[in-house]
Structure formats: C-alpha cells, structure tokens
KOLGU-309389 format. One record per atom (N, C-alpha, C, O): residue number from 1; residue in three letters; atom name; x, y, z. Coordinates in steps of 0.02 Angstrom, whole numbers, plus 50000, padded with zeros to 5 digits. Layout:
<recs>
REC:NUM:ALA:CA:X:Y:Z
...
</recs>
This chain:
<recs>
REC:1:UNK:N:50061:50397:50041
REC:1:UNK:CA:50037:50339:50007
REC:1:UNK:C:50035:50354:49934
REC:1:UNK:O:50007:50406:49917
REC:2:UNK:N:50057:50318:49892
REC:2:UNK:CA:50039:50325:49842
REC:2:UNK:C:50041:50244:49800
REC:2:UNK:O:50058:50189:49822
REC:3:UNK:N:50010:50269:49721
REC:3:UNK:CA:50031:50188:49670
REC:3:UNK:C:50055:50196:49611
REC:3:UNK:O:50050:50246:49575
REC:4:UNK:N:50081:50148:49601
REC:4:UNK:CA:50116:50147:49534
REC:4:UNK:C:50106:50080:49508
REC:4:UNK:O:50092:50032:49544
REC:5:UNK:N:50118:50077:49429
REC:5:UNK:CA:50104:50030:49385
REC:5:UNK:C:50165:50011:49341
REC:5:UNK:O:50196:50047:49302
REC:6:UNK:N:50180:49929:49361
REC:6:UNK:CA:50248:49921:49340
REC:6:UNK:C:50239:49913:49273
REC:6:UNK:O:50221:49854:49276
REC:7:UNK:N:50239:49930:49195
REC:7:UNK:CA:50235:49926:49155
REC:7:UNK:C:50249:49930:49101
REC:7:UNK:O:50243:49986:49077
REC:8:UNK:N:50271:49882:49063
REC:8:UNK:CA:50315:49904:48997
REC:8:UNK:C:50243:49897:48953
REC:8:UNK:O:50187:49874:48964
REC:9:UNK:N:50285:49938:48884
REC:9:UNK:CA:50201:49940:48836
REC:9:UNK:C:50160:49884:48827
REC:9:UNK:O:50099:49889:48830
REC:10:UNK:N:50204:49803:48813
REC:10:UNK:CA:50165:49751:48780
REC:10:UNK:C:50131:49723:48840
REC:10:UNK:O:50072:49704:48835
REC:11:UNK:N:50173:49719:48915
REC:11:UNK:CA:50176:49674:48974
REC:11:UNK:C:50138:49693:49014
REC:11:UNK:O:50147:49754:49020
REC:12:UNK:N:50094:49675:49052
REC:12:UNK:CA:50062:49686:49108
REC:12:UNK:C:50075:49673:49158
REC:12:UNK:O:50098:49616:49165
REC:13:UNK:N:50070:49709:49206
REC:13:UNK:CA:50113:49692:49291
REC:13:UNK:C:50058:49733:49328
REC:13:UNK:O:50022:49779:49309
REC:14:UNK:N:50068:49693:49398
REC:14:UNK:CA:50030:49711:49452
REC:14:UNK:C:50036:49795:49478
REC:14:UNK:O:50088:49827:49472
REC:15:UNK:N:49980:49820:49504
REC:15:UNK:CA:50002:49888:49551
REC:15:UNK:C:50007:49866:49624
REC:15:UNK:O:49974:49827:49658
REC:16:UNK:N:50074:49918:49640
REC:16:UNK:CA:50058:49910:49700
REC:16:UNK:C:50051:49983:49755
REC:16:UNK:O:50036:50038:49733
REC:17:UNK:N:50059:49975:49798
REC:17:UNK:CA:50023:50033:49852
REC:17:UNK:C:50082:50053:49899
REC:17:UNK:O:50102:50004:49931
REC:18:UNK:N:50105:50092:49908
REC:18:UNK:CA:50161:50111:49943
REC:18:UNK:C:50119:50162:50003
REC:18:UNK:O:50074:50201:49986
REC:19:UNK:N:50142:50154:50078
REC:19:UNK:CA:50102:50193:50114
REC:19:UNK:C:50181:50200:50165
REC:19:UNK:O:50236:50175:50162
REC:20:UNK:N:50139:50261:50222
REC:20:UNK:CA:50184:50286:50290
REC:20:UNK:C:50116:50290:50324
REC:20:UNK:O:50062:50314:50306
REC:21:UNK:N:50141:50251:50398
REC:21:UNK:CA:50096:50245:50442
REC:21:UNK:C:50157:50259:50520
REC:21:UNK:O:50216:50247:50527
REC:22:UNK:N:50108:50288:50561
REC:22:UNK:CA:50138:50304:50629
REC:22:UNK:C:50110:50261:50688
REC:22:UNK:O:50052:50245:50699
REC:23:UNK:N:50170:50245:50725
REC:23:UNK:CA:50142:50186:50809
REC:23:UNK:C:50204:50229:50859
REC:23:UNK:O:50263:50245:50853
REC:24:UNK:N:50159:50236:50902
REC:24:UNK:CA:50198:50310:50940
REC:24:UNK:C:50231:50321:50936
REC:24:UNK:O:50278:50291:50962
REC:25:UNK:N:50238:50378:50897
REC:25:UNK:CA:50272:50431:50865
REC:25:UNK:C:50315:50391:50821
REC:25:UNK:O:50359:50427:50797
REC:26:UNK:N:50318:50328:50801
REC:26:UNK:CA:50388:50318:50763
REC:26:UNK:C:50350:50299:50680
REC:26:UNK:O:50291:50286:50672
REC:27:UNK:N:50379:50301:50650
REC:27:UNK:CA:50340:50321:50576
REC:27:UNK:C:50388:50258:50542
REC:27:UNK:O:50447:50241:50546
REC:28:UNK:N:50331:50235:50507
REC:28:UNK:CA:50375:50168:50475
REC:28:UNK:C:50334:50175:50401
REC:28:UNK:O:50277:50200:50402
REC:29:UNK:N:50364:50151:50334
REC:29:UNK:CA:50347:50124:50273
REC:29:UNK:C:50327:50070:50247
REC:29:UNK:O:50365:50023:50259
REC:30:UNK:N:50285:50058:50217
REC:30:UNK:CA:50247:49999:50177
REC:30:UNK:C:50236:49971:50133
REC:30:UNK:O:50203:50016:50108
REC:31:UNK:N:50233:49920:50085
REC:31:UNK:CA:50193:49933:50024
REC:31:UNK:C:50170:49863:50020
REC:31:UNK:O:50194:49811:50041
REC:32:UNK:N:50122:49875:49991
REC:32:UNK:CA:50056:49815:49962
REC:32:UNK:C:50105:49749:49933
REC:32:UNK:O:50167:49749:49930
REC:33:UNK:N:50053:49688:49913
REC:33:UNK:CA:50056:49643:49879
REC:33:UNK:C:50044:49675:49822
REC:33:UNK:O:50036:49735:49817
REC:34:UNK:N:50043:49621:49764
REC:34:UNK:CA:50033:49670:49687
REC:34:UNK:C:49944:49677:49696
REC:34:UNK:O:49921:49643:49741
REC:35:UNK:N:49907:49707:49666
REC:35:UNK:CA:49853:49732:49634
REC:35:UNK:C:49866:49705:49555
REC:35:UNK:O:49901:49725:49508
REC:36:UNK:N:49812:49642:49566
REC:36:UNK:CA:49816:49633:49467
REC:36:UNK:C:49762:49703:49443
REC:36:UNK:O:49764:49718:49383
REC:37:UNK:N:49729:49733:49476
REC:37:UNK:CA:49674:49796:49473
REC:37:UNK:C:49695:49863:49506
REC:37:UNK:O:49711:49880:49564
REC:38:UNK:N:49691:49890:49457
REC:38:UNK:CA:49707:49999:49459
REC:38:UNK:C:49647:49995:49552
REC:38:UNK:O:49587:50000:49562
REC:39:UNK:N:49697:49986:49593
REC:39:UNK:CA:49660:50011:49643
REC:39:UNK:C:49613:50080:49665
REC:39:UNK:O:49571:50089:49710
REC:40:UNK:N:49638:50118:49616
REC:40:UNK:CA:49614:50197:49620
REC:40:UNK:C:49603:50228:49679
REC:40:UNK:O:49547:50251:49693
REC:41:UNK:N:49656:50232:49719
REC:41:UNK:CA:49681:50259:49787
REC:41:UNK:C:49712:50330:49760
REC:41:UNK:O:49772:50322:49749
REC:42:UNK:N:49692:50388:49748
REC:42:UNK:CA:49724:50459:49738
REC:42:UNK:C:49785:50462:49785
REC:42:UNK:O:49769:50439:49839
REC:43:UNK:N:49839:50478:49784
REC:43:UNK:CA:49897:50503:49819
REC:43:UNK:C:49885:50547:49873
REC:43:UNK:O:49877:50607:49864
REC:44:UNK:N:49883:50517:49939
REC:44:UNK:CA:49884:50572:50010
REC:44:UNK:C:49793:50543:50046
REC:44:UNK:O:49762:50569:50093
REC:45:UNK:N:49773:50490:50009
REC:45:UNK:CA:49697:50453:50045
REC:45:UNK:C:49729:50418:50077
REC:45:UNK:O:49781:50387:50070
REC:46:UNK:N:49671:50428:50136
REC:46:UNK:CA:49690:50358:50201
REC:46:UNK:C:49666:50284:50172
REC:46:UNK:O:49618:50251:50151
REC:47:UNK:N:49709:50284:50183
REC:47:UNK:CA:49694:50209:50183
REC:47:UNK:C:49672:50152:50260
REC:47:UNK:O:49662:50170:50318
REC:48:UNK:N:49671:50071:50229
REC:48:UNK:CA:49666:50049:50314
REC:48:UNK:C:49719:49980:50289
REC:48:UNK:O:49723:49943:50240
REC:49:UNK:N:49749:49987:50346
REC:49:UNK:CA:49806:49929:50379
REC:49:UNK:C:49817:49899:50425
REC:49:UNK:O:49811:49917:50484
REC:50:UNK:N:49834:49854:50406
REC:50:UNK:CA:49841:49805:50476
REC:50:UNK:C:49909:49787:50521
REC:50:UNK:O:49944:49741:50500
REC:51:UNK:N:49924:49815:50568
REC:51:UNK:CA:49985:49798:50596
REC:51:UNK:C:50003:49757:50659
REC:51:UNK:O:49967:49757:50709
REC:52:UNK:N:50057:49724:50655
REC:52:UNK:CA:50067:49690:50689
REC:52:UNK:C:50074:49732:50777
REC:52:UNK:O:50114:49777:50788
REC:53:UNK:N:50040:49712:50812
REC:53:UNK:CA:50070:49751:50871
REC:53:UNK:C:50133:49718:50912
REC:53:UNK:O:50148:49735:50969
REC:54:UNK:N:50156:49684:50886
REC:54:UNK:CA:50212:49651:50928
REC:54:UNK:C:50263:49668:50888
REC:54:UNK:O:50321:49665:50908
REC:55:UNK:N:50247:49688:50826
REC:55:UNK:CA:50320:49708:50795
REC:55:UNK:C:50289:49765:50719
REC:55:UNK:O:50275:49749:50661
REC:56:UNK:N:50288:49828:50751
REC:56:UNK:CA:50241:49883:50702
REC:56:UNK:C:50275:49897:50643
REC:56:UNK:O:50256:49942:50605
REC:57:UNK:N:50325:49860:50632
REC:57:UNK:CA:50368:49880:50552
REC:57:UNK:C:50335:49822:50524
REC:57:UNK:O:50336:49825:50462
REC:58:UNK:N:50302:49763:50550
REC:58:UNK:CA:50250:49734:50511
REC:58:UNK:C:50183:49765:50514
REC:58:UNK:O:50151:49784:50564
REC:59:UNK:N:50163:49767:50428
REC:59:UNK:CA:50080:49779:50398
REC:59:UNK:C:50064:49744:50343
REC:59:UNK:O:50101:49714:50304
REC:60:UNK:N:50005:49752:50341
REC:60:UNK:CA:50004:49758:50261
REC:60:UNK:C:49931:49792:50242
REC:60:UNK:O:49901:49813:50291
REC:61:UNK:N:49904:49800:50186
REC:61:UNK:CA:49841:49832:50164
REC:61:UNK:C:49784:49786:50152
REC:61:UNK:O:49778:49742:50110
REC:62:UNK:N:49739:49807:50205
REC:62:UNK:CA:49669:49782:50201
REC:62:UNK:C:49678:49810:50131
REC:62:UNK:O:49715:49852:50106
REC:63:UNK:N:49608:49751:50100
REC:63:UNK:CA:49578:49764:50049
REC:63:UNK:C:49531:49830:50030
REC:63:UNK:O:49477:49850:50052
REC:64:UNK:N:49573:49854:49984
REC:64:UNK:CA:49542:49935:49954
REC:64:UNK:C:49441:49920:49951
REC:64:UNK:O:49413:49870:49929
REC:65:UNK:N:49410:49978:49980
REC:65:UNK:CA:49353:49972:49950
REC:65:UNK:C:49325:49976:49917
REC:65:UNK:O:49360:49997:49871
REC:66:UNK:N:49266:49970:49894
REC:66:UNK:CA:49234:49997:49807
REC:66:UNK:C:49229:50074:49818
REC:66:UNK:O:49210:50110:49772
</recs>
C-alpha cells in the first residue's frame, strides 16, 4: 500500500491510496478515490477495505481513520 500526491507546483490534486489485498490465495490490486486530504497512511500499514464477494477484483477503501 502506499500514496502519492499528484502535483505540479501551482496545482493542487487529490491523493490517492494504492493497496494489494489477498481472497484465497489470489492477490489482487487497488487504489482509492482521490483524497482532497494527505491521508497519512505510512507505506506497508493495514489498512481496511471493502470487497465485493461475488467478484474480489472489486474494492475500494473504507474511510482512513483519525
């Protein structure tokens, strides 16, 4: 998991959250809606997600906590 900030010097852009999550044994990739806010998720924290169980290459990210 990690985030990044799309940003040129003058412009402001959303962050978003890129994650890898596992549904037996098969390992699939993710990433957030934008974050108008520095989520402050450190690189390699769990996070929580929500996946579809009828089709596990769908998720997306519960809301980060304080």
């Amino acid at each position: 998991m990690s985030t990044y900030h799309l940003a040129d010097e003058d412009v402001i852009y959303p962050y978003v959250v890129h994650y890898q999550y596992k549904v037996k044994g098969e390992t699939y990739n993710g990433k957030s809606q934008w974050f108008w806010f520095n989520p402050c998720i450190p690189k390699g924290a769990p996070i929580k997600i929500l996946v579809d169980p009828k089709n596990p290459a769908r998720s997306t990210v519960l809301k980060p906590e304080s």
